[in-house]
C-alpha positions as CSV (number, residue, x, y, z in Angstrom):
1,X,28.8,-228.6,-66.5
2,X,26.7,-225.9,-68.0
3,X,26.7,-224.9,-71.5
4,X,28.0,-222.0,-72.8
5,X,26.2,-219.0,-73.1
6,X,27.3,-217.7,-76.5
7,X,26.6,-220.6,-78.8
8,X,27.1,-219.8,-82.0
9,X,30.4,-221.1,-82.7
10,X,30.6,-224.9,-82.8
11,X,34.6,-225.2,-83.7
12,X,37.4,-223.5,-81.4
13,X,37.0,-220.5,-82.3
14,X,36.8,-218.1,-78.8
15,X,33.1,-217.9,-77.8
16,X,34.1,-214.5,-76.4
17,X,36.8,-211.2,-76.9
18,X,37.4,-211.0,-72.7
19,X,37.0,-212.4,-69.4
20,X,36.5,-210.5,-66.6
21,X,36.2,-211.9,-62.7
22,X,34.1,-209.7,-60.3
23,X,33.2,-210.3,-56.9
24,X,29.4,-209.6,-55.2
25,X,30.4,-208.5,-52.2
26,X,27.9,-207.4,-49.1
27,X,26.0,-208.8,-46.0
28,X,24.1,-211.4,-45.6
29,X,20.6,-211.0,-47.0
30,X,20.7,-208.1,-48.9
31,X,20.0,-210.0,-52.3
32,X,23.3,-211.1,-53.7
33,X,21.5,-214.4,-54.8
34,X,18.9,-212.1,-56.9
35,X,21.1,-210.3,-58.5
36,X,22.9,-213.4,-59.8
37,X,19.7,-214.8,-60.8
38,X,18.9,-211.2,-62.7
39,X,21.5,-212.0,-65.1
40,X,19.2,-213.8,-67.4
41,X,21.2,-215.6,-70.0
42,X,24.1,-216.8,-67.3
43,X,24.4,-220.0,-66.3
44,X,25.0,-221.0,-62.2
45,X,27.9,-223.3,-63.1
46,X,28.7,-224.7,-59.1
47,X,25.4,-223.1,-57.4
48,X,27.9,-223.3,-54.2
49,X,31.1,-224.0,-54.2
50,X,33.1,-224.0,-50.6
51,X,30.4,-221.9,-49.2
52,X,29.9,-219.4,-52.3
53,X,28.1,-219.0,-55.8
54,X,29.3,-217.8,-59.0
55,X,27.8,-217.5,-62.2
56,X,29.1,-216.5,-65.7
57,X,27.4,-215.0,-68.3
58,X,28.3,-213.0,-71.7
59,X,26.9,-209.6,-72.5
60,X,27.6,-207.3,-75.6
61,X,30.0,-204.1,-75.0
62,X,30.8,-201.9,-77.4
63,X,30.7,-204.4,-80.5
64,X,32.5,-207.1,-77.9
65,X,31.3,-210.4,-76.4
66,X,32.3,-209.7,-72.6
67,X,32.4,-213.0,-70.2
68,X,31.7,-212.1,-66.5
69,X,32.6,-214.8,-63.9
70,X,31.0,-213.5,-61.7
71,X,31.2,-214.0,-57.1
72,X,29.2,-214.5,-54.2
73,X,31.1,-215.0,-51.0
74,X,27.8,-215.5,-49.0
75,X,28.2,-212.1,-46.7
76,X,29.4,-214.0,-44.0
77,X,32.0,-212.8,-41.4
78,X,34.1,-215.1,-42.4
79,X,34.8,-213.3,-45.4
80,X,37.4,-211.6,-44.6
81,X,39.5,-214.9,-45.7
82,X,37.7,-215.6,-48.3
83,X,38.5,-212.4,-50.2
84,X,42.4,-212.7,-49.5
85,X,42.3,-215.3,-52.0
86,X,39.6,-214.7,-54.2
87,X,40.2,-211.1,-54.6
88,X,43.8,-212.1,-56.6
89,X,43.1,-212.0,-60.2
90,X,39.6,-210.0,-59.2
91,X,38.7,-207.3,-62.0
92,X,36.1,-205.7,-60.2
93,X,33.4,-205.3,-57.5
94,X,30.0,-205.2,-57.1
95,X,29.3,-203.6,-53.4
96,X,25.7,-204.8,-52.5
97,X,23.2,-202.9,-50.0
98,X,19.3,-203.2,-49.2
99,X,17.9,-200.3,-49.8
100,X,15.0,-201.1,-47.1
101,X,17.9,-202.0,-44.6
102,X,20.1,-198.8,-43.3
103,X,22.1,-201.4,-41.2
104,X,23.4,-202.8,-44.5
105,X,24.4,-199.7,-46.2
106,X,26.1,-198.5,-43.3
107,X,28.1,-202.0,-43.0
108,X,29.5,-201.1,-46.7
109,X,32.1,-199.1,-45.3
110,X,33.4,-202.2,-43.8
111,X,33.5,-203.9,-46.8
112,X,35.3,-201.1,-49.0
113,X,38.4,-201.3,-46.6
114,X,38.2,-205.5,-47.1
115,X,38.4,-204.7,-50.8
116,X,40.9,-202.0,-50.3
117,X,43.3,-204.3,-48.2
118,X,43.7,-207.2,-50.2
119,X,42.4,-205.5,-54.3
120,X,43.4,-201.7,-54.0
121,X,42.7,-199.9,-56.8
122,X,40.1,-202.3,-58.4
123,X,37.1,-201.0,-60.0
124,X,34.2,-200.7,-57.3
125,X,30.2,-200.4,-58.4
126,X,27.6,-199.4,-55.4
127,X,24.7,-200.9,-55.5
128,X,21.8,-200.3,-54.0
129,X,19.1,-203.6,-54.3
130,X,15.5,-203.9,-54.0
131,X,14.3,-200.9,-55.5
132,X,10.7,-202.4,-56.3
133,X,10.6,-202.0,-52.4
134,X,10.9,-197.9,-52.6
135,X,7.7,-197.9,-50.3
136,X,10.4,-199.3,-47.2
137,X,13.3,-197.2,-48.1
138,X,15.8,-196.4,-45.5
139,X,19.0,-195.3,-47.2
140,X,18.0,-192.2,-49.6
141,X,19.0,-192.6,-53.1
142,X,21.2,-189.1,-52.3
143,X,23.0,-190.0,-49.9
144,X,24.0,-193.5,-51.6
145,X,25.0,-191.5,-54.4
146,X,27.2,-188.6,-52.2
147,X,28.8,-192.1,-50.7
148,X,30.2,-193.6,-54.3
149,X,31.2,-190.6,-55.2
150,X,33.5,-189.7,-52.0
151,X,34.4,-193.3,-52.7
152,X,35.3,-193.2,-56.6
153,X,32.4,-195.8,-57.2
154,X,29.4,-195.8,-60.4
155,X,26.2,-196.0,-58.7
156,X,23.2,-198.1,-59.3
157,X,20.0,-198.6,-57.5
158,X,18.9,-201.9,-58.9
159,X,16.0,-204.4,-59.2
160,X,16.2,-208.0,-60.0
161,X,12.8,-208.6,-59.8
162,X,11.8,-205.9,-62.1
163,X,15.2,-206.4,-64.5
164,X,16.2,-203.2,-64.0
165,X,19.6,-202.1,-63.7
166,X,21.2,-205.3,-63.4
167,X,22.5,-205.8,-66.9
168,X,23.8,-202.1,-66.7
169,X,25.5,-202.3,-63.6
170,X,27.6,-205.0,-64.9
171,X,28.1,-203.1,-68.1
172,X,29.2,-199.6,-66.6
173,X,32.1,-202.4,-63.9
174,X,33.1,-203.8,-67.3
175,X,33.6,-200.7,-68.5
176,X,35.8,-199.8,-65.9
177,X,37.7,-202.9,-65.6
178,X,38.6,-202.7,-69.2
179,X,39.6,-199.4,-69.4
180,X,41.8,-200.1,-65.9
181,X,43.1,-203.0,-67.9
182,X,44.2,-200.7,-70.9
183,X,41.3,-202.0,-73.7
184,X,44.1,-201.7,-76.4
185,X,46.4,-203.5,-74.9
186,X,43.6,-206.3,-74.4
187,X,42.3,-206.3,-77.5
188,X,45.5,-206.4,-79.2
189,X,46.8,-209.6,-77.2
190,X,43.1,-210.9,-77.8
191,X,43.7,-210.7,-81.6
192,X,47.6,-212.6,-81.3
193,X,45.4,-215.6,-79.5
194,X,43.6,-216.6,-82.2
């Protein structure tokens, strides 16, 4: 098993304030894997585990140590299973598209209702992938941004080979997760653990 991200504390004292699950949710190939890989100080703890990836890692929020477990169900039709029982217990999602690909930007309506069905009301995050690949673009960064907004989704248009946007995606669905969650109420049954 990997080692911990934060570690600074040797004892049992918590390495972190919360934990947050989120899914990485999209078709096949439109760079689930490097976005995984973009968050730099995580670990891959079970590179593939019954046909998906997950990774954790910690970042700073607000004065907080967040941990993100964070999702890849592969893209893969079958799906549609996999997210009825991962989606229980789910804190938020990360709704992947190519930018050079219209195909899979127009497939993300699909996977909104999936969400919808089986985790209404979570916290969603558009994302649109591969912007060091502007030249090809398909989907305009407009219209991406007129479809999270019908859809009550933050926007990013992210590049894991360029580090940019990753860390702040996850940052903006933690965010939203927490404040879903009630922060408070969290960190106030946070302090009673220790």
């Amino acid at each position: 098993m990997a080692a911990e991200i934060i570690s600074e504390s040797s004892g049992h004292e918590k390495e972190y304030d919360y934990l947050l699950k989120f899914l990485l949710v999209g078709d096949s190939d439109v760079g689930k894997q490097e976005i995984l890989s973009g968050l730099e100080d995580g670990s891959t703890e079970s590179p593939y585990w019954n046909g998906y990836a997950y990774k954790t890692t910690t970042i700073l929020l607000d004065g907080k140590r967040v941990r993100l477990q964070v999702w890849d169900t592969s893209g893969q039709g079958r799906f549609c299973t996999i997210i009825r029982s991962y989606s229980r217990g789910a804190q938020g999602v990360l709704l992947v598209y190519d930018i050079t690909s219209k195909w899979s930007f127009d497939g993300i309506d699909r996977w909104v209702k999936e969400v919808e069905e089986h985790a209404p009301g979570v916290p969603k995050v558009l994302v649109g992938n591969r912007l060091h690949l502007a030249f090809k673009r398909q989907v305009c960064q407009r219209e991406a941004e007129l479809y999270a907004a019908k859809n009550r989704m933050a926007f990013f248009e992210v590049s894991p080979l360029c580090n940019f946007n990753i860390r702040e995606s996850f940052s903006e669905l933690s965010r939203m997760a927490l404040h879903r969650n009630g922060l408070e109420r969290l960190w106030r049954s946070n302090k009673g653990n220790n």
